[in-house]
N, C-alpha and C positions, 0 to 999 in steps of 0.2 A: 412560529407565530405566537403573539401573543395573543392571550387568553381573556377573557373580559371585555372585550371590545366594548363602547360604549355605544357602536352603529346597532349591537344585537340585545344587548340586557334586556333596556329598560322596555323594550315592547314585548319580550318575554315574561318579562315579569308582571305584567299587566295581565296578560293572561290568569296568571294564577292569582288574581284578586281576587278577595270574595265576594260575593252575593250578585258576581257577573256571569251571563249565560257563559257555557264554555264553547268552544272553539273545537271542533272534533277535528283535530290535525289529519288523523288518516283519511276521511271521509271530504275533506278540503282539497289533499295533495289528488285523491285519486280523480277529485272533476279538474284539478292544475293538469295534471297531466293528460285525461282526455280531449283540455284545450289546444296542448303543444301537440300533441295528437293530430288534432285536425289542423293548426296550422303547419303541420311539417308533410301531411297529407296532399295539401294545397300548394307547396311547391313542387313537390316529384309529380302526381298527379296531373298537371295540367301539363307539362314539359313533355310528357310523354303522347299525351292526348293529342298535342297539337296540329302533329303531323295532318291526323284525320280529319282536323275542324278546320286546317286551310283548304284540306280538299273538297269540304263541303259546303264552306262559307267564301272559299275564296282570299285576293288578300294577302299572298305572301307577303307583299313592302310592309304591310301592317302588322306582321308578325311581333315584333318588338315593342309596339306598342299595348298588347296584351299581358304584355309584363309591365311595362314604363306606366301603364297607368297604374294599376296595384300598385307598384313599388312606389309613384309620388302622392298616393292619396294615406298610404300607407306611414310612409318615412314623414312628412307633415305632421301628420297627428297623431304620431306617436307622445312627442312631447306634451303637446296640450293635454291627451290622453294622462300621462304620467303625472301633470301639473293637477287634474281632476282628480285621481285616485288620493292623491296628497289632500285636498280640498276636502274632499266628501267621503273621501273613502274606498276601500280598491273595491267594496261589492258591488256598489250602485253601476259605478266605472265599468268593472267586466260586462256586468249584465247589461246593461246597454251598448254597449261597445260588442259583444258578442252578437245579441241580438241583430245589431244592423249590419255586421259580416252574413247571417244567417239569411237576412232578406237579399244581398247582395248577393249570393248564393243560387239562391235560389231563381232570379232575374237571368243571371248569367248563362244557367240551363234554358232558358225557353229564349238566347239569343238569335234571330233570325238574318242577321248579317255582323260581318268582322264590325263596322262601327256599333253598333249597339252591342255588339260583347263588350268593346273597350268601355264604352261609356258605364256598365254595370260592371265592371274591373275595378273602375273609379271607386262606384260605389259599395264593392265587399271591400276597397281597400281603407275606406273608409273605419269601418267597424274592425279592420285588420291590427288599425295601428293600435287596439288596446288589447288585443287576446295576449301576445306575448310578452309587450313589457309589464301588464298589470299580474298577469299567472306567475310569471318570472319572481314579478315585487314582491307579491303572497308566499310565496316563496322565502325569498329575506325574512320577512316578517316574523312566520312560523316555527325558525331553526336557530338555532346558534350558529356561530361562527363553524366550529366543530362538525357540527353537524352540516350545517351548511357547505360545508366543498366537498360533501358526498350527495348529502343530495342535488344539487345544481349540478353534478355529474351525471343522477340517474336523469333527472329531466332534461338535459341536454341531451343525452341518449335516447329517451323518446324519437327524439329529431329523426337521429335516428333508425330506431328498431319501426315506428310506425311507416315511416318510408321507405320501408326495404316492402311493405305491402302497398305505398303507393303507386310505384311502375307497374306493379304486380296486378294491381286492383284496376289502374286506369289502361290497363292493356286490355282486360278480360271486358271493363264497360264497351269501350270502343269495339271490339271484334264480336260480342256477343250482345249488349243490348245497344246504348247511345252513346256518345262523347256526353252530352247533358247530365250524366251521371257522375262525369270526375266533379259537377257541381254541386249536385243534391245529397252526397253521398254527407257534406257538411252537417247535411241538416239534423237528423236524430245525435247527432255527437256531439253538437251542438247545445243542443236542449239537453244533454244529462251534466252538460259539464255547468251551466247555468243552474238549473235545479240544486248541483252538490255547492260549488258556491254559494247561494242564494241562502238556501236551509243551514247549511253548516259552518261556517264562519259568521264569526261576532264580532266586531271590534269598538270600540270607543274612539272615535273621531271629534277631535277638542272644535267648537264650533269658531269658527269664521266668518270674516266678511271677504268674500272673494273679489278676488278682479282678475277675471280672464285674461289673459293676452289675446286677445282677438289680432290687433294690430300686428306682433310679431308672429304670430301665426301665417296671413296674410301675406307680411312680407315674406318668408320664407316659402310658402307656395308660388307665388310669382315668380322668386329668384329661381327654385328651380325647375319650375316650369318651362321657362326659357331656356335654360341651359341641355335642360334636355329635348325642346323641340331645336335645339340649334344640332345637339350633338345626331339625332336621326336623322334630320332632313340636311343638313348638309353634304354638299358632295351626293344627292339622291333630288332632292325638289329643285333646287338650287346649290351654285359654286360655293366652297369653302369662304372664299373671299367677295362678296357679297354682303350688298346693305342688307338681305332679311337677316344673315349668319353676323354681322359685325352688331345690326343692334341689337337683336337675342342677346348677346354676349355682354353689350353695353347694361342694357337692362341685367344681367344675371348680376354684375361687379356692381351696379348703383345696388341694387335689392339687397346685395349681400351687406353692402357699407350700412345701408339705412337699417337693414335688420341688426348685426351688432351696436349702435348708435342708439337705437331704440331698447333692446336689451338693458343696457345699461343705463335708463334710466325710468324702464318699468318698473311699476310697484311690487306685481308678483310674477316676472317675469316668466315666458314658456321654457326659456333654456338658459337656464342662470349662469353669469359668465364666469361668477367664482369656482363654480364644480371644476369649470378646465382649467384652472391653476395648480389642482392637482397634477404632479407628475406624473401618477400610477395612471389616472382616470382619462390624464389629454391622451397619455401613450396606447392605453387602450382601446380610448373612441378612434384613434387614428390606424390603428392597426385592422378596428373592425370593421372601419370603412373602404378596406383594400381586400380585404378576405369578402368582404360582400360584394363585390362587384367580382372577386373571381368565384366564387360560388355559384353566382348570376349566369354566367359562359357556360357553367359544363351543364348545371341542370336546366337551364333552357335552350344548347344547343346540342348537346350530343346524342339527342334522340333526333333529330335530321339527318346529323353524321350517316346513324344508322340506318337508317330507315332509306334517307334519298342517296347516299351513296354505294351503303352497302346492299342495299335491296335485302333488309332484314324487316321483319314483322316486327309492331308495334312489342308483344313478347319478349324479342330478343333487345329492344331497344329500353326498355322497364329494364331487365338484367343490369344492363350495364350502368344504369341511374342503381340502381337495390345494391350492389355493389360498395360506393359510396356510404350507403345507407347501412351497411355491414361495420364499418370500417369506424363510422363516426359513434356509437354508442361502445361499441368494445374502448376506444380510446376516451370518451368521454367519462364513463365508467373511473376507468385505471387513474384520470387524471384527477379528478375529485379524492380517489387516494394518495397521489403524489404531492399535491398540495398541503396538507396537510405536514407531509414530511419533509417535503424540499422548498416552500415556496411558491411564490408564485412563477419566479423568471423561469426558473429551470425547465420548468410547464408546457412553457409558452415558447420555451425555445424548438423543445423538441416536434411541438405541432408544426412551425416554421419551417422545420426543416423537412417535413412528409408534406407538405404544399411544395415544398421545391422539386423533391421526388414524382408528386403528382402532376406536374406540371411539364415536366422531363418526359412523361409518359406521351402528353397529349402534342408538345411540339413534335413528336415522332412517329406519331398516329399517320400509317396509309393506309390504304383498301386492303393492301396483302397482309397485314397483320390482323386483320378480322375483328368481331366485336372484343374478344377477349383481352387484347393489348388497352383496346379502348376501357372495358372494365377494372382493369389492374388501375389503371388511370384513376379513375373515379374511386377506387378504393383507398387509395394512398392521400388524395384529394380527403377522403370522408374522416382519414384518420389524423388528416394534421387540422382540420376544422374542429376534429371531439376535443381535442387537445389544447389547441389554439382558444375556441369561441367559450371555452366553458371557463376556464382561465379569467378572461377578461370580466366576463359579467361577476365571478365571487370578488377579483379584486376589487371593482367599484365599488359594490355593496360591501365593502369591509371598509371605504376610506370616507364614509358619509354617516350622519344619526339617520332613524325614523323619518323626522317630517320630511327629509330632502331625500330619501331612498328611492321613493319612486321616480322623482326628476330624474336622478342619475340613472337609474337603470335603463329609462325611457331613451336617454340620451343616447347609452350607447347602443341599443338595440339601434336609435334612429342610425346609427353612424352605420350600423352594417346593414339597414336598409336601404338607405342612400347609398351606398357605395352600391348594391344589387340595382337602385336605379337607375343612376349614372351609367353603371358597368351594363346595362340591357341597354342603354340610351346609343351610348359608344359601339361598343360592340355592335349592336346590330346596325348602327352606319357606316359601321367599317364593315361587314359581312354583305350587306346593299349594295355599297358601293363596288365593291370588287369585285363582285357578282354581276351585275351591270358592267363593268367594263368588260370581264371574260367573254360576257354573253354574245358582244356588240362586234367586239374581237373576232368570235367564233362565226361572226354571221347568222346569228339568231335573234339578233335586234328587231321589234316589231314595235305596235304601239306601246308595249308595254313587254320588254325581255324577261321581266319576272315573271309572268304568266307560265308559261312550262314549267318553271320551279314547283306551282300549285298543283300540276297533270300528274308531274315525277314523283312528289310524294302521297299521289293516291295509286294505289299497288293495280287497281282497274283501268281508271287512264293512261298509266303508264304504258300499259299491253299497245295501245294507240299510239304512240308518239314512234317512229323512225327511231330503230337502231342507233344511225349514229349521232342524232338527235339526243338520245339518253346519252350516251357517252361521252358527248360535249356538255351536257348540262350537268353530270356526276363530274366529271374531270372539275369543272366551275365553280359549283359546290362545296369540291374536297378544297379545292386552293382559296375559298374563301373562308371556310371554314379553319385550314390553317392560319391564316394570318387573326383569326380569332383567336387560336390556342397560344398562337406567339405574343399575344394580348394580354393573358391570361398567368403565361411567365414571367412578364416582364410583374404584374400586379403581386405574383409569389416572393417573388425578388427585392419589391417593396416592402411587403410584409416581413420579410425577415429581417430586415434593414433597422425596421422600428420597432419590435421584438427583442433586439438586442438592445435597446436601448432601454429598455423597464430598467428599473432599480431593481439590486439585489437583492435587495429586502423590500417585497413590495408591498406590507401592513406599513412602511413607515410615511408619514408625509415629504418627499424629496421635493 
């Protein structure tokens, strides 16, 4: 790598002007990192929860959309997010953007049915999409090149060393005080990472006349709002082949067309089309939008796995998520030092290829191999993600200046939120749907076949339901659940695909 980058100097060397307040770098990284903190919290945490909150709230078919809404309020304004950090600045940016995850948070706990969860999903995902592209960009900002692919190693490890206490923690909420607690639990972690921001970073923001992209923001919400109410409900509300599923989809390809159309010829565009002519940067945001939709699979279904098939405690189902969470900071770690020496490709290949291994694990996941096969899984998954995801964010931040630093990095965070949206969109209409056939199959079709799904993963109803009632609905389950994991391979297989394609030298512009 070469040295002197001109993405990292000149905002360093700002820094050290005189007669400007200083910047307490340690006192900065350590509220960055209790952000990433609670947002890697807020993935494990809730996956594990869920089990409990269908059986209290009801709701299985809507399962999926507990994530689908986070993930598209989330993946949307990330950009706009990043386009305001740029604008104004990443302090003003977090703090508000933190703030309105924290109310979001906090609504979410006192939700009294599945629709009003989703609907306050919407709105923490709201405040979501700036916690980790803006912490991430602070980040860039703070470090040199040098420095920078060691620490965007330790903060991708955050991801995470904190979620190896997310299962941990949203096992012990559920079985000993409330599920509303994998919500509130944001909130004092919240207000310290705000506070250290707030007080200790400075920076000089050259003033502007703004022009939000309101418009491409917009379009990009509708496009894919569509395409994910096409991908759930299809083959579940309605046939595949269907005018609601044929114009969803009309509407997702117009949206898409009028959102790049518009891009280019906004004044300050939300997602500037020049960044993706980078090679390092398109191949990145593409790879992180395949790794985020298989990331989406294992940590929001295979606490079900456990739970409704194996008839394992909420406990033992956090292990097998913690596992993951073992896997991705050791690797994320090491890779922040391999860059350094090898590169970026070489990085990125190896994470590539522990998603393939991971993936290998879950298409071969049965009841007889117990949770443990299912943890090796997620661990091997955790280690080609430290590897993979921490890779892609230092390269982009090495192929752009300052002003456009935060775009990009928003960008591709958006790429592997979307692909986690998308991928909970899919995925869980392929897991619906073939859920519903088994069911109908079995002779357990009623007004609603999903309904026992909600009984069998409350460990008390369950004792209620006939024998072989459980064992038709576990047998339904496990084989819908598989064609999720065969899902999930096929997305590893992508990923590596376009992994090999980075440039070998990836500081150079190809």
């Amino acid at each position: 790598m070469r040295r002197g980058s001109p993405a990292t100097e000149p905002q360093v060397a700002e820094r050290k002007r005189p007669g400007r307040r200083t910047t307490n770098r340690r006192l900065v990284f350590a509220a960055v990192l209790l952000a990433m903190f609670m947002a890697a919290v807020e993935v494990t945490i809730v996956g594990t929860a869920m089990p409990r909150i269908v059986a209290d709230l009801g709701g299985f078919a809507l399962l999926g959309w507990v994530f689908s809404a986070y993930l598209l309020t989330q993946a949307v304004t990330m950009p706009l997010w990043g386009k305001l950090a740029d604008l104004y600045g990443r302090k003003p940016a977090f703090v508000v953007g933190t703030g309105l995850f924290l109310v979001g948070s906090l609504l979410c706990g006192m939700a009294t049915s599945m629709p009003a969860l989703i609907a306050f999903r919407a709105l923490q995902g709201l405040g979501a999409g700036a916690v980790q592209p803006i912490a991430t960009t602070i980040v860039g900002d703070l470090y040199t090149l040098e420095e920078r692919a060691k620490v965007q190693g330790y903060l991708s490890g955050v991801w995470g060393v904190s979620a190896i206490i997310g299962p941990a923690l949203g096992a012990l909420f559920v079985e000993v005080l409330h599920w509303s607690w994998v919500f509130w639990v944001n909130v004092p972690i919240g207000l310290l990472a705000i506070a250290g921001v707030a007080l200790f970073l400075h920076e000089d923001v050259a003033k502007k006349s703004p022009a939000l992209d309101w418009p491409g923001a917009a379009l990009l919400l509708v496009s894919i709002a569509a395409l994910m109410l096409a991908l759930i409900q299809g083959g579940v509300a309605w046939t595949w082949i269907s005018l609601p599923s044929l114009s969803l989809l009309a509407v997702f390809f117009l949206g898409v067309v009028a959102f790049l159309l518009w891009e280019r010829r906004a004044a300050d565009p939300i997602m500037p089309l020049a960044v993706w002519r980078h090679r390092v940067i398109a191949l990145s945001n593409a790879a992180s939008l395949t790794t985020g939709a298989l990331l989406i699979a294992v940590s929001s279904y295979l606490p079900t796995y456990v739970q409704g098939v194996l008839e394992r405690s909420a406990l033992v189902a956090g292990f097998t998520l913690t596992a993951m969470s073992v896997g991705w900071p050791l690797a994320a770690t090491l890779s922040g030092k391999a860059m350094v020496r090898f590169g970026f490709r070489p990085v990125a290949v190896v994470g590539g290829v522990f998603l393939l291994v991971g993936a290998a694990f879950f298409v071969t996941l049965i009841p007889q191999h117990g949770p443990v096969w299912a943890a090796l899984g997620s661990f091997f998954t955790g280690v080609g993600m430290g590897f993979a995801t921490t890779t892609f964010v230092v390269a982009v931040q090495s192929s752009v200046d300052w002003h456009m630093r935060g775009v990009a990095t928003a960008a591709n965070l958006f790429m592997r939120v979307l692909g986690g949206t998308l991928g909970a969109a899919l995925l869980g209409s392929v897991l619906n749907t073939r859920l519903r056939v088994h069911l109908e199959a079995a002779g357990l079709a009623g007004a609603d076949p999903l309904r026992d799904v909600d009984r069998l993963l409350d460990p008390v109803q369950r004792l209620h339901l006939a024998p072989e009632a459980v064992a038709r609905l576990q047998e339904g389950l496990a084989a819908s659940l598989k064609a999720v994991y065969w899902g999930t391979a096929a997305l590893a297989v992508v990923s590596f695909a376009v992994i090999l394609l980075l440039p070998r030298k990836g500081r150079e512009n190809a």
